[in-house]
C-alpha positions as CSV (number, residue, x, y, z in Angstrom):
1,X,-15.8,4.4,-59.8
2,X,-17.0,0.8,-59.3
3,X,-19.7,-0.2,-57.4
4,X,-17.7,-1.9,-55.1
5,X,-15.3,0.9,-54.1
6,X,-18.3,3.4,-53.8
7,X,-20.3,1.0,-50.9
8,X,-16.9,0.7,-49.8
9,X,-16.5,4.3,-49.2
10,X,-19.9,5.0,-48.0
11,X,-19.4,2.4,-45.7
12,X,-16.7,4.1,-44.0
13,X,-18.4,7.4,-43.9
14,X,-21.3,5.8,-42.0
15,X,-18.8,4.4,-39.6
16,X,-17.1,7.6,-38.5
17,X,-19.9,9.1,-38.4
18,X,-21.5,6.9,-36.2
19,X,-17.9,7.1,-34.0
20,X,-18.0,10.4,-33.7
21,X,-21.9,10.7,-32.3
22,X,-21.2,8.0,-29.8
23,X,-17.7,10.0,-28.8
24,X,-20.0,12.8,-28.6
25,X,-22.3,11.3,-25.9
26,X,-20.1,9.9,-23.4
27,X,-18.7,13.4,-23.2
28,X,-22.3,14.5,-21.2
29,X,-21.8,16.4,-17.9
30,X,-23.1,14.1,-14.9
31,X,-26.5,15.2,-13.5
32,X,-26.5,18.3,-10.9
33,X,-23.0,19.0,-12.7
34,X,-22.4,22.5,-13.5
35,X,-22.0,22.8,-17.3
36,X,-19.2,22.8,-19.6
37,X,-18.1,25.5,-22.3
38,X,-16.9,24.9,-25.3
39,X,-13.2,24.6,-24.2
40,X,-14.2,22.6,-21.2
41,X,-14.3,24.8,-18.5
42,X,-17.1,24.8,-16.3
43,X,-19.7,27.2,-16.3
44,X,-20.9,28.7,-12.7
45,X,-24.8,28.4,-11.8
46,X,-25.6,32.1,-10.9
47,X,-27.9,32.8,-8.1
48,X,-29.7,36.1,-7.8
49,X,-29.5,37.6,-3.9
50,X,-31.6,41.0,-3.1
51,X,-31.8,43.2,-0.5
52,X,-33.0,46.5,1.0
53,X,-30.0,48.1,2.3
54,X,-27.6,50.1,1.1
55,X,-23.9,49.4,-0.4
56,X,-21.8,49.1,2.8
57,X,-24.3,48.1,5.3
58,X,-23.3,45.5,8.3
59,X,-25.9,43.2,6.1
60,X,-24.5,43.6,3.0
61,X,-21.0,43.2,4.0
62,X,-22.6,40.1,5.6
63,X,-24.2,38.6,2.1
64,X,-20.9,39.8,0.4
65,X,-18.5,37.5,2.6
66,X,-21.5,34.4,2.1
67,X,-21.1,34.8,-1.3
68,X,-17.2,34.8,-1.8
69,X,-17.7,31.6,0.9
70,X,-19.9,29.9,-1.3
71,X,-18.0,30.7,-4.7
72,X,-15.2,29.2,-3.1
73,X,-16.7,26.0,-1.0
74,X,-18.5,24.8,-4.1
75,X,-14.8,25.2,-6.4
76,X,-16.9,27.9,-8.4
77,X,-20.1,25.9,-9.6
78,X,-22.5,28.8,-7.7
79,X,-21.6,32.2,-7.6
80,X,-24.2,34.7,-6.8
81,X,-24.7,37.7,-7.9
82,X,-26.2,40.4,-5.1
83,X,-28.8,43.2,-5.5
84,X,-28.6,45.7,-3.1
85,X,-31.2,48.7,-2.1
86,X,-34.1,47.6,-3.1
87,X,-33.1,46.9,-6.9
88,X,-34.9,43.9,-7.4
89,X,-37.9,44.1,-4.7
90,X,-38.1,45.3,-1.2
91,X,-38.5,43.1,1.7
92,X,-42.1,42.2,1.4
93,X,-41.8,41.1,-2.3
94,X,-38.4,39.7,-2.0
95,X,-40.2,36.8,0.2
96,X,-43.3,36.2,-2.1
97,X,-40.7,35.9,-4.9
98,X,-39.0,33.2,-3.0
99,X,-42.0,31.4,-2.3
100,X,-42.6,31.3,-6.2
101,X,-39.3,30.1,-6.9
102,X,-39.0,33.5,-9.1
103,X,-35.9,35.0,-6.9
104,X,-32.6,32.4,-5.2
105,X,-32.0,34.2,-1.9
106,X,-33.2,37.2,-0.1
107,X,-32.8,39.1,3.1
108,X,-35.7,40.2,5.3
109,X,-36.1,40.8,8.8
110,X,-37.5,37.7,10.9
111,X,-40.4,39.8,11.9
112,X,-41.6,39.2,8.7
113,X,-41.9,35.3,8.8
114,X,-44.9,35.9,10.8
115,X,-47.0,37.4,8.1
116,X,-47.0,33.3,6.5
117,X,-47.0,31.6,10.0
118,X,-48.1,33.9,13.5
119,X,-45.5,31.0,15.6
120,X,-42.8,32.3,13.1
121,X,-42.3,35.8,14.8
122,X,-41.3,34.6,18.1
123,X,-38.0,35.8,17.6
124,X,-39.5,39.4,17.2
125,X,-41.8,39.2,20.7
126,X,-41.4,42.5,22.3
127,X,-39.0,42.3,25.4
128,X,-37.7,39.4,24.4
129,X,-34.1,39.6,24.7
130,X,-31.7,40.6,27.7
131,X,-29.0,42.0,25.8
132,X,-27.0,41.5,22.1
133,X,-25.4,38.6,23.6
134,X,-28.7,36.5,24.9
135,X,-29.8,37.4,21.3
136,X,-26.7,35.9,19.6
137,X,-26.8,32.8,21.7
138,X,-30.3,32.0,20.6
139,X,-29.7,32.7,16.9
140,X,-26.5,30.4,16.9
141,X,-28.6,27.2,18.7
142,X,-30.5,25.3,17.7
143,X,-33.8,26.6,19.7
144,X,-34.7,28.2,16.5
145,X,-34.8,25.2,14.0
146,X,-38.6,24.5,14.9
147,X,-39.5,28.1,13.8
148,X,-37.6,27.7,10.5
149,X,-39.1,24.6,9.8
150,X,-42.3,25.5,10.1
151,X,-41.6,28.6,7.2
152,X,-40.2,26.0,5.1
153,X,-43.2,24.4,5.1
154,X,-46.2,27.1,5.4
155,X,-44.3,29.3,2.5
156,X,-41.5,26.9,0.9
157,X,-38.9,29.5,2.3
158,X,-35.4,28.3,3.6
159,X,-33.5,30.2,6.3
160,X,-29.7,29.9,5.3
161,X,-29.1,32.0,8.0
162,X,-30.1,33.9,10.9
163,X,-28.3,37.0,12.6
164,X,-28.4,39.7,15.6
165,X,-27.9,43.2,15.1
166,X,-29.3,45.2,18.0
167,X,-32.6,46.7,19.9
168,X,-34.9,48.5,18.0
169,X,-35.4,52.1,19.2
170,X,-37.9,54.9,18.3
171,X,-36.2,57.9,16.2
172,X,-39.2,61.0,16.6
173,X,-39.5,64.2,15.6
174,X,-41.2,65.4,19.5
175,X,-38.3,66.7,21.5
176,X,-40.1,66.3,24.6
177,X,-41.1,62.8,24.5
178,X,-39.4,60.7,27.5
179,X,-42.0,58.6,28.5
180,X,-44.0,56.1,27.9
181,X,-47.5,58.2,28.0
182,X,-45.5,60.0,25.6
183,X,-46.3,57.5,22.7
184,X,-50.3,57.2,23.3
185,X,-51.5,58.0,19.7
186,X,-48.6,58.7,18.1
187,X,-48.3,57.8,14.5
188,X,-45.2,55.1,14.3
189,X,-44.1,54.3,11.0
190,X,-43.2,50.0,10.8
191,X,-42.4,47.8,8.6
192,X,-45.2,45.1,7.5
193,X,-44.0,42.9,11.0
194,X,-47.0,41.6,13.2
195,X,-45.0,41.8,16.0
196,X,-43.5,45.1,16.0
197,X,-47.0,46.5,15.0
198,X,-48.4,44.7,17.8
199,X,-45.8,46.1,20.2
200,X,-46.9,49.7,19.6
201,X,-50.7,48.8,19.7
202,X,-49.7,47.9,23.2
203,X,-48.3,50.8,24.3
204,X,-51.5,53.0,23.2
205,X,-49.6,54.2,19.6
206,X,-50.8,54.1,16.0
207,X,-48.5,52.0,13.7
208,X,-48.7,52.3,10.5
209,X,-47.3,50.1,7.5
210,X,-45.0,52.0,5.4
211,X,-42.2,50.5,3.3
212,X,-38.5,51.1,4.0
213,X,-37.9,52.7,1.1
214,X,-40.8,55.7,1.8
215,X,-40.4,55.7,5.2
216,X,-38.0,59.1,5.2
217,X,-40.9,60.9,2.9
218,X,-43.5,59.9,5.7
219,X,-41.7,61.0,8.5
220,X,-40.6,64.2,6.7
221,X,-44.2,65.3,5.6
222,X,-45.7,64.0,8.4
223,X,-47.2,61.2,7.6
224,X,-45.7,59.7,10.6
225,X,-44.7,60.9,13.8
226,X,-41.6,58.9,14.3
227,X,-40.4,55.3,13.1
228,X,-38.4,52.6,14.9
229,X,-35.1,50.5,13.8
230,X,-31.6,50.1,15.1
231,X,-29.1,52.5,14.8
232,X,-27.0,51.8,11.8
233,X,-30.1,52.0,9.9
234,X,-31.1,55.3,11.2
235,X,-27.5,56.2,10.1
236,X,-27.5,55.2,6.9
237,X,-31.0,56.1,5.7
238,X,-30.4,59.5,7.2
239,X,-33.2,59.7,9.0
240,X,-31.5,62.0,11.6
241,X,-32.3,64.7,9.1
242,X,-35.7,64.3,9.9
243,X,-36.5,63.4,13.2
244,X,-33.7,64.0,16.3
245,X,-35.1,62.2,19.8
246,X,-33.5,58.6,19.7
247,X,-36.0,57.6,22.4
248,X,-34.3,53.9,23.6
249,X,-37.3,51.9,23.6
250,X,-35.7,48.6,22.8
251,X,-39.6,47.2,21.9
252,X,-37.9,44.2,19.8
253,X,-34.1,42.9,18.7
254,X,-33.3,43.1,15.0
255,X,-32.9,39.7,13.4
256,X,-32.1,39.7,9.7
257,X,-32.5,35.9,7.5
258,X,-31.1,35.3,4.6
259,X,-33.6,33.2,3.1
260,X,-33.3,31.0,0.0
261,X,-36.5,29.4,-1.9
262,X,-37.0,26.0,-1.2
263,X,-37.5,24.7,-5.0
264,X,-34.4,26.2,-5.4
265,X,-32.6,24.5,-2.5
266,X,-33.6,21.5,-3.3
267,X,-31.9,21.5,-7.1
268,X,-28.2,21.9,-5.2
269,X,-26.5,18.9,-4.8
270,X,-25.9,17.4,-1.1
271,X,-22.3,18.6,-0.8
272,X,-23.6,22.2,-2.3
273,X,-26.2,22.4,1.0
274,X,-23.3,21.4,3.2
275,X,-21.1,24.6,1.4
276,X,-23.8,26.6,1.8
277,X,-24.0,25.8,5.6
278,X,-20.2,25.9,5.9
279,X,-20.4,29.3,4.5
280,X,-23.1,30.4,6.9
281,X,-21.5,29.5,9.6
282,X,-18.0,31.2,8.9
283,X,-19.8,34.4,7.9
284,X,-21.8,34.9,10.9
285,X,-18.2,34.6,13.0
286,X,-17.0,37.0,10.5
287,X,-19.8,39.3,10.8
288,X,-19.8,39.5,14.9
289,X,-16.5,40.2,14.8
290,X,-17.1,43.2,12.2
291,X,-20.1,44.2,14.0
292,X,-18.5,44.2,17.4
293,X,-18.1,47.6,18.0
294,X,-20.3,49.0,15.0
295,X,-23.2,50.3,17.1
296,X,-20.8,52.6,19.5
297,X,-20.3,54.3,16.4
298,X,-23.2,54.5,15.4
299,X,-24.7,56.1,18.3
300,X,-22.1,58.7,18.3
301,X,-22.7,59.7,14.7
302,X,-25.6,60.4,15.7
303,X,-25.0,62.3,18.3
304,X,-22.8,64.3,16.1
305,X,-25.6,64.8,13.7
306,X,-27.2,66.6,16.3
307,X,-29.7,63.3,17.3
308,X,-30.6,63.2,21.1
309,X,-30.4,59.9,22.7
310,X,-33.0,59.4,25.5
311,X,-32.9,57.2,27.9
312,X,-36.7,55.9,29.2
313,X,-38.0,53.8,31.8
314,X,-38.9,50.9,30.0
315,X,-40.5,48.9,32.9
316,X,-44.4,50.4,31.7
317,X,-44.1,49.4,28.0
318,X,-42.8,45.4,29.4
319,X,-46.0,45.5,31.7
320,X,-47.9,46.7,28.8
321,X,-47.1,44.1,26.5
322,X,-47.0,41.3,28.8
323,X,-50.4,40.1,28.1
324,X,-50.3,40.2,24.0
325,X,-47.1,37.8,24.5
326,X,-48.5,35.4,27.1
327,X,-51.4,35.0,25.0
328,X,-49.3,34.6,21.7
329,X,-47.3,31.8,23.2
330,X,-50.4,30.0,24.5
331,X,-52.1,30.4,21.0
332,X,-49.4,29.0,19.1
333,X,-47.9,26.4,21.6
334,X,-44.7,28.0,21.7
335,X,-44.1,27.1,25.3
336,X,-40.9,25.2,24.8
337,X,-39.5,27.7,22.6
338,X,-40.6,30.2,24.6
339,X,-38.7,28.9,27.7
340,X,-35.8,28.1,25.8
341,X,-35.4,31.1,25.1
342,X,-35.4,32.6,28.2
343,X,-33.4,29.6,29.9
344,X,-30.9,30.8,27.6
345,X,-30.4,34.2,29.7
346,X,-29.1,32.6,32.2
């Protein structure tokens, strides 16, 4: 081969090659983009969801229908994958792992907002709430957006969403307790909530912290006397096999977050945070609707399993914890929120 013919040749090698690497960079996905495979298709971003409750709880049916309405708001570029029972962390870990950015989303119970900013657990006040529906009215507005923007910014933790299930009761062991002298010094398992711990200090009994998942050990051995929670919870953890008097305090309404870590909400795209709110909003209507009659029977499961539901004037525990929440308010000048919230009784 001549000289000629081989620059020639290498010549044209140089050139395809060079077509081929410039073909092969204007073939990059746009930023924020999921990416593509090999064939094209795109590739979903997978976000990790855990929670404490069991398979089949009003909660996880919840996070079940969010996640379907996500997968299909954002044409399949997030899909999240969910961790029920405690598999990844319970409720109190959950939330420190979303404040490191090491977990996506994650349920907890409001009440536990306040353990990274005291104004946050003015949802969980004891003797808040009216009824169910005062509850749902206040979760739906937008009274509430001051609260969750002040955990965004003490912990980096997003509500996504915020729901109502029902009043908190106590489930003891004591047969005979109907009153509220009955629960001076008695040993009430809680959950790591401020305000529900403060609502039993009120009433003269002993809280103590135990987590969900030892909480039917504790009352079993008798570590604790009793515990508190709404009834679906009591009926799916079976504690009716351990304590029978369903004494109906209603000391604090259950609100459950799904909470997502800020660092990670602020990689989605705009129109990802506007599916994401979409999908909130359509799964809360979902969720009422589902839960509309869930609590009738729950209470008579109960009551089939032998559990006796007690009735109690609740007038002394209200008068008891009047002063721990006028002071709370003043402390953490939650006035406005405060009377928004009751104005929305009305």
């Amino acid at each position: 081969m001549n000289k000629n013919l081989s620059r020639a040749l290498s010549g044209a090698m140089c050139a395809l090659m060079l077509a081929s690497v410039l073909a092969g960079c204007g073939q990059k996905s746009p930023a924020g983009s999921a990416s593509g495979s090999a064939g094209g298709a795109v590739e979903p971003r997978v976000l990790k969801l855990s929670h404490h409750v069991t398979e089949g709880d009003s909660n996880d049916v919840l996070f079940n229908k969010f996640a379907e309405l996500v997968k299909e708001k954002t044409n399949g570029e997030i899909e999240i994958d969910i961790y029920p029972n405690g598999q990844l962390y319970g409720q109190k870990d959950a939330l420190e792992a979303l404040k490191l950015g090491t977990l996506d989303l994650a349920m907890s119970d409001t009440a536990l907002w306040a353990n990274y900013d005291p104004a946050c657990g003015v949802l969980d006040m004891p003797y808040m709430f009216k009824s169910r529906e005062h509850a749902i009215k206040v979760a739906s507005s937008d009274i509430i957006n001051p609260i969750k923007d002040r955990l965004v910014s003490s912990a980096g933790i997003r509500p996504v969403l915020v729901e109502c299930l029902n009043f908190r009761n106590a489930l003891v062991k004591d047969m005979d307790v109907d009153s509220f002298e009955d629960f001076k010094g008695m040993k009430m398992r809680t959950p790591e909530a401020p305000m529900t711990i403060a609502a039993f200090e009120a009433i003269g009994a002993n809280p103590i912290v135990i987590p969900s998942g030892e909480a039917y050990t504790a009352v079993q051995t008798g570590v604790a006397d009793g515990l508190e929670g709404h009834a679906e919870y009591m009926v799916l953890q079976k504690f009716y096999e351990v304590a029978k008097n369903y004494v109906q305090t209603q000391h604090v309404m259950t609100f459950t977050a799904l909470n997502m870590s800020e660092r990670v909400y602020e990689t989605l795209t705009d129109s990802q945070k506007q599916a994401f709110a979409d999908a909130s909003t359509e799964a809360l209507a979902y969720f009422y609707e589902y839960t509309d009659k869930l609590f009738e029977e729950k209470y008579a499961e109960l009551e089939a399993d032998g559990v006796k539901i007690t009735d109690i004037d609740r007038a002394p525990f209200e008068e008891a914890c009047a002063p721990f929440i006028q002071k709370f308010v003043a402390d953490n000048n939650l006035q406005d929120v405060y009377s928004a919230i009751m104005e929305a009784a009305e």
